[in-house]
PQR file of N, CA, C, O and H, with PARSE charges and radii, in Angstrom:
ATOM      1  N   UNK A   1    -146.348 319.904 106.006 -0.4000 1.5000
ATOM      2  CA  UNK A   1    -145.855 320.374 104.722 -0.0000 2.0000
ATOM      3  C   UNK A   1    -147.050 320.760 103.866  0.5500 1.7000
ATOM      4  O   UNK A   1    -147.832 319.850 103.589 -0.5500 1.4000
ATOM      5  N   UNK A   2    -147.292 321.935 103.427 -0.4000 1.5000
ATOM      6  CA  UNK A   2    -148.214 322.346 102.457 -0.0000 2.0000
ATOM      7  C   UNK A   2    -148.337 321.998 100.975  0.5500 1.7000
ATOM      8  O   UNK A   2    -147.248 321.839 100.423 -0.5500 1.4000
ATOM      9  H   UNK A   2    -146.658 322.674 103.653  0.4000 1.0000
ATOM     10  N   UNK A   3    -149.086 321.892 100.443 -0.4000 1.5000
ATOM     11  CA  UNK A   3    -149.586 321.491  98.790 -0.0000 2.0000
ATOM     12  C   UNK A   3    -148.106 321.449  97.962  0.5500 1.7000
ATOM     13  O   UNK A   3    -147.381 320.546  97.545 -0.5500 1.4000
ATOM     14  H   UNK A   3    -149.971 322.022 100.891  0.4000 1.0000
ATOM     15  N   UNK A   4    -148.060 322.957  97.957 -0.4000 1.5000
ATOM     16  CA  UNK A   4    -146.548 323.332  96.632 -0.0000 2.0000
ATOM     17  C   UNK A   4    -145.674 322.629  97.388  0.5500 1.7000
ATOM     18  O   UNK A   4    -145.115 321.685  96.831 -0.5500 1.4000
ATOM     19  H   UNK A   4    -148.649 323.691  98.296  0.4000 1.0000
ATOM     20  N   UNK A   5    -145.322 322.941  98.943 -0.4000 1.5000
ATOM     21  CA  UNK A   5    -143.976 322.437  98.746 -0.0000 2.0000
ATOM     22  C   UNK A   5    -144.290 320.444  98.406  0.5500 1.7000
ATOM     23  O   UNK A   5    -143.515 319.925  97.603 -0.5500 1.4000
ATOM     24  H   UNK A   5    -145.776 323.709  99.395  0.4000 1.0000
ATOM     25  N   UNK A   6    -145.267 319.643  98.977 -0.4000 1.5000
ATOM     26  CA  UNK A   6    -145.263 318.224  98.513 -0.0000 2.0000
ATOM     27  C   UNK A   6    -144.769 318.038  96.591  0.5500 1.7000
ATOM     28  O   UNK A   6    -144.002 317.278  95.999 -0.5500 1.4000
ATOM     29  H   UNK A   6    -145.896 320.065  99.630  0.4000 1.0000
ATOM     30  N   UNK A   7    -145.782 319.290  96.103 -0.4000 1.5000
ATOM     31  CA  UNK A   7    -145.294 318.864  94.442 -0.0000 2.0000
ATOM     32  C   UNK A   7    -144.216 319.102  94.648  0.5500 1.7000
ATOM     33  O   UNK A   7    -143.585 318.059  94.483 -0.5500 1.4000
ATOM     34  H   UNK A   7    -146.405 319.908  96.583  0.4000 1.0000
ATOM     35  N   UNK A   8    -143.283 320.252  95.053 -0.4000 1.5000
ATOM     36  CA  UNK A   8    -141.760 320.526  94.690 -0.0000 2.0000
ATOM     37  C   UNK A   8    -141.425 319.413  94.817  0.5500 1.7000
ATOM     38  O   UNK A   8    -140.910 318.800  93.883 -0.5500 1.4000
ATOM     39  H   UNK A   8    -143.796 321.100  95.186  0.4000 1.0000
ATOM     40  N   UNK A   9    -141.669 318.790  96.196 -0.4000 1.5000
ATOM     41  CA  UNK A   9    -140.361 317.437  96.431 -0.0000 2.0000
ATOM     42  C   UNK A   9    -140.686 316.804  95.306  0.5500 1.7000
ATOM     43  O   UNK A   9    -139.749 316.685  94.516 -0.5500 1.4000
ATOM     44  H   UNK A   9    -142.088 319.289  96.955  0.4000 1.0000
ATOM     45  N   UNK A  10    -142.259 316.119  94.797 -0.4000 1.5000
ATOM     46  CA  UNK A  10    -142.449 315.170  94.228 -0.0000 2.0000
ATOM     47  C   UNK A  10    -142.084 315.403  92.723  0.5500 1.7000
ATOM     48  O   UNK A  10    -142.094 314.324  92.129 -0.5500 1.4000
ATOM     49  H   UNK A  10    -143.020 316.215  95.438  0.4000 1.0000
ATOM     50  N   UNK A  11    -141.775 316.431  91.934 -0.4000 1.5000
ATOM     51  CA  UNK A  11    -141.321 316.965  91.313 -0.0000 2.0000
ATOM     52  C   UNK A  11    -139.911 316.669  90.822  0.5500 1.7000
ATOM     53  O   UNK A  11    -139.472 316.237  89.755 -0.5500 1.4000
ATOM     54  H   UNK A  11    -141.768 317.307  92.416  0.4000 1.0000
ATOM     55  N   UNK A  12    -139.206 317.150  92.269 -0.4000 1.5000
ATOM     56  CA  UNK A  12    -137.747 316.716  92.235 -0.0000 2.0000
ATOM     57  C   UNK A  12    -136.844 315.705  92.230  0.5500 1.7000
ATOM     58  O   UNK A  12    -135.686 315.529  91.852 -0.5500 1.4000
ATOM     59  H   UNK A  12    -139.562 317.501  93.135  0.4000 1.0000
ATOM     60  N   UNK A  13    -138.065 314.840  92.978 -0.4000 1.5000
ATOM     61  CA  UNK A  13    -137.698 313.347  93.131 -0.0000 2.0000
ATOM     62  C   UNK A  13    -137.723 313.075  91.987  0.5500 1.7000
ATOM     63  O   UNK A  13    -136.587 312.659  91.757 -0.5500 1.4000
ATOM     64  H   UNK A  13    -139.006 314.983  93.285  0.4000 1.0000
ATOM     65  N   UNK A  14    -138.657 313.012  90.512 -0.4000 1.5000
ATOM     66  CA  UNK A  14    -139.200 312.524  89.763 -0.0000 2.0000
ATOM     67  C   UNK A  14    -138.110 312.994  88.533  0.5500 1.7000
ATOM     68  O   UNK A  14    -137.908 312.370  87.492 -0.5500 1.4000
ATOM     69  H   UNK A  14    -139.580 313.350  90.699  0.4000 1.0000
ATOM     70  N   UNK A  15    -137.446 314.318  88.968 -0.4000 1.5000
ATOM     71  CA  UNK A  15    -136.322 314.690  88.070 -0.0000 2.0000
ATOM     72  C   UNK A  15    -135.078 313.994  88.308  0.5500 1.7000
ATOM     73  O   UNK A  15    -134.327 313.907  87.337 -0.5500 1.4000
ATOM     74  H   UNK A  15    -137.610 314.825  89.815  0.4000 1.0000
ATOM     75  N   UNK A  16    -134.757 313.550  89.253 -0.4000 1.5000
ATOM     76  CA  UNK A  16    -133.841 313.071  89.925 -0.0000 2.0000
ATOM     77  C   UNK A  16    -133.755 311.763  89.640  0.5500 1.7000
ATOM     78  O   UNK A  16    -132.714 311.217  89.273 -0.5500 1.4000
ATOM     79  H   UNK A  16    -135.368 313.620  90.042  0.4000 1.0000
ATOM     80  N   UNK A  17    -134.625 311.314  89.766 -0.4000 1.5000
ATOM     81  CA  UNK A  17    -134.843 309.887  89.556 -0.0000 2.0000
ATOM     82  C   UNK A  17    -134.161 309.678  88.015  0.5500 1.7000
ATOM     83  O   UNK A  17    -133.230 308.887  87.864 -0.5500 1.4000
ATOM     84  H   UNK A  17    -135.470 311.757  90.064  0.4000 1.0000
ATOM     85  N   UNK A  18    -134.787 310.569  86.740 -0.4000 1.5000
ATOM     86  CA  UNK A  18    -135.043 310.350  85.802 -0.0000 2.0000
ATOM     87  C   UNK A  18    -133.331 310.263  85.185  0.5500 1.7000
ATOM     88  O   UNK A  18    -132.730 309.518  84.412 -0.5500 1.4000
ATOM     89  H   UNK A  18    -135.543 311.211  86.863  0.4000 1.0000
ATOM     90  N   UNK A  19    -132.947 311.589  86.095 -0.4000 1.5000
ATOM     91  CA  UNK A  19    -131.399 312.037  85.430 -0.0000 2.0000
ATOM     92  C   UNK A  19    -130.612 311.013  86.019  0.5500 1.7000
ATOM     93  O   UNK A  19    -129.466 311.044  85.570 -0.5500 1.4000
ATOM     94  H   UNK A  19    -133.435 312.195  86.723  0.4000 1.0000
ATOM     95  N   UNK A  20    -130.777 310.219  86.760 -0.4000 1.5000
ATOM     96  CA  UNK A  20    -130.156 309.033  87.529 -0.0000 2.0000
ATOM     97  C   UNK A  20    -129.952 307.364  86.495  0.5500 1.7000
ATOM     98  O   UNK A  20    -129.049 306.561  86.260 -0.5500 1.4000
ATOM     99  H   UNK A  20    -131.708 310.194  87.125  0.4000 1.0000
ATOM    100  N   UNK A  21    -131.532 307.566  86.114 -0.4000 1.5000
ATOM    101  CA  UNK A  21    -131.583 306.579  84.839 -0.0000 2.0000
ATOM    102  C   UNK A  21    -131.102 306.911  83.937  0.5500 1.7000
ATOM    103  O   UNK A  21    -130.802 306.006  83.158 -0.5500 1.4000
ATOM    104  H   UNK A  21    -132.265 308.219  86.305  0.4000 1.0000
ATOM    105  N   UNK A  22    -130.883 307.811  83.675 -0.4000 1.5000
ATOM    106  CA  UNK A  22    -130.282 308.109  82.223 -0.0000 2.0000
ATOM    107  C   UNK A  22    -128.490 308.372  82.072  0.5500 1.7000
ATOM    108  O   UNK A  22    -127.851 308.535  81.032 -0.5500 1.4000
ATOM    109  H   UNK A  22    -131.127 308.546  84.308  0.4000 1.0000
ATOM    110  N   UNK A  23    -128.079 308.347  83.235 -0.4000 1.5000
ATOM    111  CA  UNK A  23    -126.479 307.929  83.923 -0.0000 2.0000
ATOM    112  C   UNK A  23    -126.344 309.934  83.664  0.5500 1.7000
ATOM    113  O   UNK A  23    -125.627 310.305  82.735 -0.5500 1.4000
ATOM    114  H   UNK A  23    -128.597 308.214  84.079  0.4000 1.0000
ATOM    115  N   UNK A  24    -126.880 310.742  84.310 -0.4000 1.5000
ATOM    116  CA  UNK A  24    -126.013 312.160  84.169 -0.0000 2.0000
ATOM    117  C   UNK A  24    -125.859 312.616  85.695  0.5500 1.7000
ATOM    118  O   UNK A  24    -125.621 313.794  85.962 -0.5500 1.4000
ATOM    119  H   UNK A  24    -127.462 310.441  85.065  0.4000 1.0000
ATOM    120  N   UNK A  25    -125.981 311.795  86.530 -0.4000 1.5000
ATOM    121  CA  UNK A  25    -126.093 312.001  87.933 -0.0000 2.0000
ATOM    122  C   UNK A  25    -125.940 310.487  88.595  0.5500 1.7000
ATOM    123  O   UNK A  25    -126.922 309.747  88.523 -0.5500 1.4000
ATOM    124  H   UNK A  25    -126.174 310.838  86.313  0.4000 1.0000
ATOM    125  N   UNK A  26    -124.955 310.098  89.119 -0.4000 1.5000
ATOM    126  CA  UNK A  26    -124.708 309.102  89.819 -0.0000 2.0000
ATOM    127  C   UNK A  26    -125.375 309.008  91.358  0.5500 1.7000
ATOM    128  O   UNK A  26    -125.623 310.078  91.914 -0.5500 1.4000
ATOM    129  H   UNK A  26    -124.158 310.699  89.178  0.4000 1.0000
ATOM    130  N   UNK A  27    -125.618 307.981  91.932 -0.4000 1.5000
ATOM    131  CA  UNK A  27    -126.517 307.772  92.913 -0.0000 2.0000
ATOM    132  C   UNK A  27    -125.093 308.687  94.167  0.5500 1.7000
ATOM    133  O   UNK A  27    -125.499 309.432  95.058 -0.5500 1.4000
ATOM    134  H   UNK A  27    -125.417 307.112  91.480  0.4000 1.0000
ATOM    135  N   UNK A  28    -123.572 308.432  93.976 -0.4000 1.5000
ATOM    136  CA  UNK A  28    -122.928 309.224  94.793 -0.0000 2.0000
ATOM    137  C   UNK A  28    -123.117 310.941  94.900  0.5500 1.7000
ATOM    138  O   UNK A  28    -122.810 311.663  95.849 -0.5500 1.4000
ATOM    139  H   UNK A  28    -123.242 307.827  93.252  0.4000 1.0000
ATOM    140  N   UNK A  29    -123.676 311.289  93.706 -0.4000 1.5000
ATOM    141  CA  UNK A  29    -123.375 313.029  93.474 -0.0000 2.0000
ATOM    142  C   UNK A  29    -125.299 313.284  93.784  0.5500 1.7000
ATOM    143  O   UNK A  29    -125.839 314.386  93.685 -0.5500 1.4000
ATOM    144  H   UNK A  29    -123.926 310.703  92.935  0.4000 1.0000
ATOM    145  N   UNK A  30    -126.143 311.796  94.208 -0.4000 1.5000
ATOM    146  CA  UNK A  30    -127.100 312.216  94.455 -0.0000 2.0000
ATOM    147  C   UNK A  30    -127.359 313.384  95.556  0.5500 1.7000
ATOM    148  O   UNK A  30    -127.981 314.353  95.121 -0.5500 1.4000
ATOM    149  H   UNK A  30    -125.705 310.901  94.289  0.4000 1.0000
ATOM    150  N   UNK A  31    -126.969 313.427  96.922 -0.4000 1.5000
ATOM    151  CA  UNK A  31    -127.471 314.621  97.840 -0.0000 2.0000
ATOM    152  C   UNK A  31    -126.834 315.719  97.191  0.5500 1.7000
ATOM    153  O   UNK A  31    -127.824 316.321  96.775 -0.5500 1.4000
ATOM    154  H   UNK A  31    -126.464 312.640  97.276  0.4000 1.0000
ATOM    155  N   UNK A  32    -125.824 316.398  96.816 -0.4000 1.5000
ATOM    156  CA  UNK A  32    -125.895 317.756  96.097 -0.0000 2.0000
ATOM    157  C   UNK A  32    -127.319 317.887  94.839  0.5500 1.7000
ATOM    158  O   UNK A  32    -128.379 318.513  94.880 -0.5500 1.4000
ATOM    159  H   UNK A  32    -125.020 315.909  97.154  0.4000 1.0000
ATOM    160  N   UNK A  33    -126.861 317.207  94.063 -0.4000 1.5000
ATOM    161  CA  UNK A  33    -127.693 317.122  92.765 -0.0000 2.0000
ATOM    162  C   UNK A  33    -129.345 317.568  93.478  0.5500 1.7000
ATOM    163  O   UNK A  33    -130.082 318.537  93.295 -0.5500 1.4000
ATOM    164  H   UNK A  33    -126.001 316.699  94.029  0.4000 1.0000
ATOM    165  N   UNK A  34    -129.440 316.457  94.259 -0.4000 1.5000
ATOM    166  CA  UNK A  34    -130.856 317.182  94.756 -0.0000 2.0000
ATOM    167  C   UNK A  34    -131.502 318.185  95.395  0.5500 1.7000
ATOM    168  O   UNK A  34    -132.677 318.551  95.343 -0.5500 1.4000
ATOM    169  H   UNK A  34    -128.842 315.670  94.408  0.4000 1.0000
ATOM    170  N   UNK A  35    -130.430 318.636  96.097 -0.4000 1.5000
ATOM    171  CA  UNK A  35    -130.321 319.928  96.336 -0.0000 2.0000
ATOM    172  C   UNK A  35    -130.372 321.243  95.579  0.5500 1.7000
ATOM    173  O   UNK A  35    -131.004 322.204  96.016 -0.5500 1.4000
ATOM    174  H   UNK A  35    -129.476 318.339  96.139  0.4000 1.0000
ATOM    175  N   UNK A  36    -129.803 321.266  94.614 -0.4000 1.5000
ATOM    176  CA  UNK A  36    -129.558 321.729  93.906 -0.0000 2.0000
ATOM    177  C   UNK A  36    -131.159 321.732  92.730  0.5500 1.7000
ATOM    178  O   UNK A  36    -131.760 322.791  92.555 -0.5500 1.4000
ATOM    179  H   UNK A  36    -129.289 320.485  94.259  0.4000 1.0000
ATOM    180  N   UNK A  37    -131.512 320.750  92.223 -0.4000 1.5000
ATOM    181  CA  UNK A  37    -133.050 320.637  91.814 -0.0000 2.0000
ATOM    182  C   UNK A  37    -134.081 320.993  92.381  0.5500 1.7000
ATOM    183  O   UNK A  37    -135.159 321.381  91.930 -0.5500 1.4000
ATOM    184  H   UNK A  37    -131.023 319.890  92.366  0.4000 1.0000
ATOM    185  N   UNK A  38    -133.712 320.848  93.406 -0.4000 1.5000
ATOM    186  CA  UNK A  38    -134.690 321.162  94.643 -0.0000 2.0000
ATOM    187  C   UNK A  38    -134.967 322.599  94.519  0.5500 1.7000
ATOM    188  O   UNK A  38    -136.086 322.917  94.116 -0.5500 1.4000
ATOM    189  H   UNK A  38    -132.836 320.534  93.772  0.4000 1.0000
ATOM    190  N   UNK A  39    -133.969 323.665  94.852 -0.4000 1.5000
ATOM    191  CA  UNK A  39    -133.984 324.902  94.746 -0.0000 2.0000
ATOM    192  C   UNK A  39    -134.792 325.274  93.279  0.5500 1.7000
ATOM    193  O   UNK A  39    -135.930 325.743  93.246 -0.5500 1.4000
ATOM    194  H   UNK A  39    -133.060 323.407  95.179  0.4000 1.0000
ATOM    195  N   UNK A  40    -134.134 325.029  92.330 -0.4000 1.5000
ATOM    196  CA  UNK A  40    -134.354 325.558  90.704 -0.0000 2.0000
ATOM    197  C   UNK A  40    -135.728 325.430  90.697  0.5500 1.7000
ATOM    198  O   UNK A  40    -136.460 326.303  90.232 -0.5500 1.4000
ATOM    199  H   UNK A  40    -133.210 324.648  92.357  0.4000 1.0000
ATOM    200  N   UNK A  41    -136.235 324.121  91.313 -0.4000 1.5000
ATOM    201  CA  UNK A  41    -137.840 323.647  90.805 -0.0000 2.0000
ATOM    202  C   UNK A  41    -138.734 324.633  91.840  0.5500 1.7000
ATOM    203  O   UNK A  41    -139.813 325.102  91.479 -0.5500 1.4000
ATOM    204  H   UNK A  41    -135.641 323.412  91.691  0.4000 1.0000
ATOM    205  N   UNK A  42    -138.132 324.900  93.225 -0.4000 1.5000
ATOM    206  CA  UNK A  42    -138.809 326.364  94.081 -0.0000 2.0000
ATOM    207  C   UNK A  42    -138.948 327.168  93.393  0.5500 1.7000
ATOM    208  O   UNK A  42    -140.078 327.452  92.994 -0.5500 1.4000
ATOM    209  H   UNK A  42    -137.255 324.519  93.519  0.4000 1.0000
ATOM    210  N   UNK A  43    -137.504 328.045  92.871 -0.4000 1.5000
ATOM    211  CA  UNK A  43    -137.956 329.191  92.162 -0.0000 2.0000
ATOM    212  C   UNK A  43    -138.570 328.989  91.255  0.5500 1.7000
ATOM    213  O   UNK A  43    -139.550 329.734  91.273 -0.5500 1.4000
ATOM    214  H   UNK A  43    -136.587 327.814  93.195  0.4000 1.0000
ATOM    215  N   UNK A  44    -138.555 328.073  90.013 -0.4000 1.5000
ATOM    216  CA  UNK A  44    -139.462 328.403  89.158 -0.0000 2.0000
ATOM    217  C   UNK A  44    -140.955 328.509  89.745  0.5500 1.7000
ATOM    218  O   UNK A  44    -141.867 329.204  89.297 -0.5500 1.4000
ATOM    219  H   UNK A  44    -137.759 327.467  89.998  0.4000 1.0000
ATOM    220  N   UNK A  45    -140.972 327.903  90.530 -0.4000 1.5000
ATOM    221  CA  UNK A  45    -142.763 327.336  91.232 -0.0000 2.0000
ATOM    222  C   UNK A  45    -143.525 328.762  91.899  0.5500 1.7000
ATOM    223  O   UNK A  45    -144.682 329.174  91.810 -0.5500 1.4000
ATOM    224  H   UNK A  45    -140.231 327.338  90.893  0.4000 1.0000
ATOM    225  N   UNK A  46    -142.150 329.365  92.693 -0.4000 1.5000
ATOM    226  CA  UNK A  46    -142.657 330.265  93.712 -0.0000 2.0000
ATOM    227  C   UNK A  46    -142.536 331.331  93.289  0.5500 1.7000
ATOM    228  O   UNK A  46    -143.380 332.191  93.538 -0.5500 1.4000
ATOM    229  H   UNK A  46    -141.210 329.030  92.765  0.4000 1.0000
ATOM    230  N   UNK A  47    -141.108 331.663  92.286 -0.4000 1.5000
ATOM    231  CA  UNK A  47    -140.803 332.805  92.142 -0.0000 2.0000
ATOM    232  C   UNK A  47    -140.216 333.607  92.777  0.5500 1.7000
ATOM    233  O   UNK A  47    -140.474 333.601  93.981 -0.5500 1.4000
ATOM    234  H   UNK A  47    -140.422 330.964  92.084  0.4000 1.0000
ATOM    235  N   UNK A  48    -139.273 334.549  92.312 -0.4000 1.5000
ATOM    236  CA  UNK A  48    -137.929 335.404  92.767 -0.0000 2.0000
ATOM    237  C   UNK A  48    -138.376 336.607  92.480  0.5500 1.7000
ATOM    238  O   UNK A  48    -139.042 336.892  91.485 -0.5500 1.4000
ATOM    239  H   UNK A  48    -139.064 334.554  91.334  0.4000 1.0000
ATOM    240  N   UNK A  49    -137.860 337.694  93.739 -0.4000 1.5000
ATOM    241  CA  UNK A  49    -137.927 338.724  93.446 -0.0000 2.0000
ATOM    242  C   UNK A  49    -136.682 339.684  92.511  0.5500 1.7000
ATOM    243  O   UNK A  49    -136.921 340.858  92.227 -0.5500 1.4000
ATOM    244  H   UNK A  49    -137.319 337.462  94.548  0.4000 1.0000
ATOM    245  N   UNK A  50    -135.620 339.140  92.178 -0.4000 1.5000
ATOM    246  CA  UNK A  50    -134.747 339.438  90.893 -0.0000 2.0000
ATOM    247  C   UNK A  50    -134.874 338.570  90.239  0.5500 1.7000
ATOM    248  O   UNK A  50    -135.266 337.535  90.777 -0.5500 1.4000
ATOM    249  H   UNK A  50    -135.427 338.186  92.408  0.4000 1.0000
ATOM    250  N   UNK A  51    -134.601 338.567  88.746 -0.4000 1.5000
ATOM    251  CA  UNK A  51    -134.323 337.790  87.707 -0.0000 2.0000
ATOM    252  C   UNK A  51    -133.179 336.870  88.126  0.5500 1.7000
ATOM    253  O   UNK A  51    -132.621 336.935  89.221 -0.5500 1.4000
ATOM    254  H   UNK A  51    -134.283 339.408  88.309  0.4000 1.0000
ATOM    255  N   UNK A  52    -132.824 335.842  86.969 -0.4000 1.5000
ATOM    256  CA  UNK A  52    -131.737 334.919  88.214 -0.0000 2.0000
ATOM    257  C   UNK A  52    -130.178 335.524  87.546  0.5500 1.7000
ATOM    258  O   UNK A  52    -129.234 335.288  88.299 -0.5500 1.4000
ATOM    259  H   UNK A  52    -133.277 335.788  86.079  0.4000 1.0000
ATOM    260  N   UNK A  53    -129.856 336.172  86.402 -0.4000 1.5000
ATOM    261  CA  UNK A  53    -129.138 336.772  85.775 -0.0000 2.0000
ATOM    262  C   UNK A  53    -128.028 337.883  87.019  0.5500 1.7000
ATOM    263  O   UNK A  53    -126.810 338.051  87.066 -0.5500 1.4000
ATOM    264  H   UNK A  53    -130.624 336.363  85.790  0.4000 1.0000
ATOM    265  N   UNK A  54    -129.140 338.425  87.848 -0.4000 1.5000
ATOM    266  CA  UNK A  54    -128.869 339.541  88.910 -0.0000 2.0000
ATOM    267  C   UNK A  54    -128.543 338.562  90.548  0.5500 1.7000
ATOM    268  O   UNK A  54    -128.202 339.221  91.531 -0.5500 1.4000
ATOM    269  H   UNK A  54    -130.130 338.288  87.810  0.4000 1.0000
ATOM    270  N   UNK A  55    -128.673 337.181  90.659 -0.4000 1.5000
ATOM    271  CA  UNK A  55    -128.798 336.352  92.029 -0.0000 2.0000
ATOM    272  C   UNK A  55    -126.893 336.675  92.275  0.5500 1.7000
ATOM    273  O   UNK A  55    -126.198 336.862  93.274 -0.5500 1.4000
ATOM    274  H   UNK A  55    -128.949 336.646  89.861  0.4000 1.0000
ATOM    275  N   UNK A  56    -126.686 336.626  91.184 -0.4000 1.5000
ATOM    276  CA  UNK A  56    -124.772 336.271  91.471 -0.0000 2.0000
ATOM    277  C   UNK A  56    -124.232 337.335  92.140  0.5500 1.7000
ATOM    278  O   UNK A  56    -123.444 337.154  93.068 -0.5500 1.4000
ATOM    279  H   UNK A  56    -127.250 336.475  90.372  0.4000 1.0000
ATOM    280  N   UNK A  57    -124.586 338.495  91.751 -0.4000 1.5000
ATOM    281  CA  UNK A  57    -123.926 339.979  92.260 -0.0000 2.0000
ATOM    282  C   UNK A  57    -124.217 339.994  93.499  0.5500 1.7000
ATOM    283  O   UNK A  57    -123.883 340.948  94.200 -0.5500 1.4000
ATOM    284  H   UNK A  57    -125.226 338.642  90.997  0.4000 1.0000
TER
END
């Protein structure tokens, strides 16, 4: 596993974790939820070739 992707995970974990303590994500809705963070914290990191406005069409 290379540099960016270790921060992504560690990143995500660290968001995950946080939204977990704070009760907006239950430890059951954890594997979507992280999934889902997971992605958002890529693109922002790596970057998209459309805006995310244009991903839906």
């Amino acid at each position: 596993m290379g540099s960016i992707n270790e921060q992504i995970l560690r990143a995500t974990k660290e968001i995950a974790v946080k939204f977990i303590e704070t009760g907006r994500v239950s430890p059951s809705g954890f594997p979507e939820m992280f999934k889902t963070i997971y992605s958002t914290v890529e693109e922002a990191v790596k970057g998209t070739d459309k805006p995310p406005e244009e991903k839906n069409e």
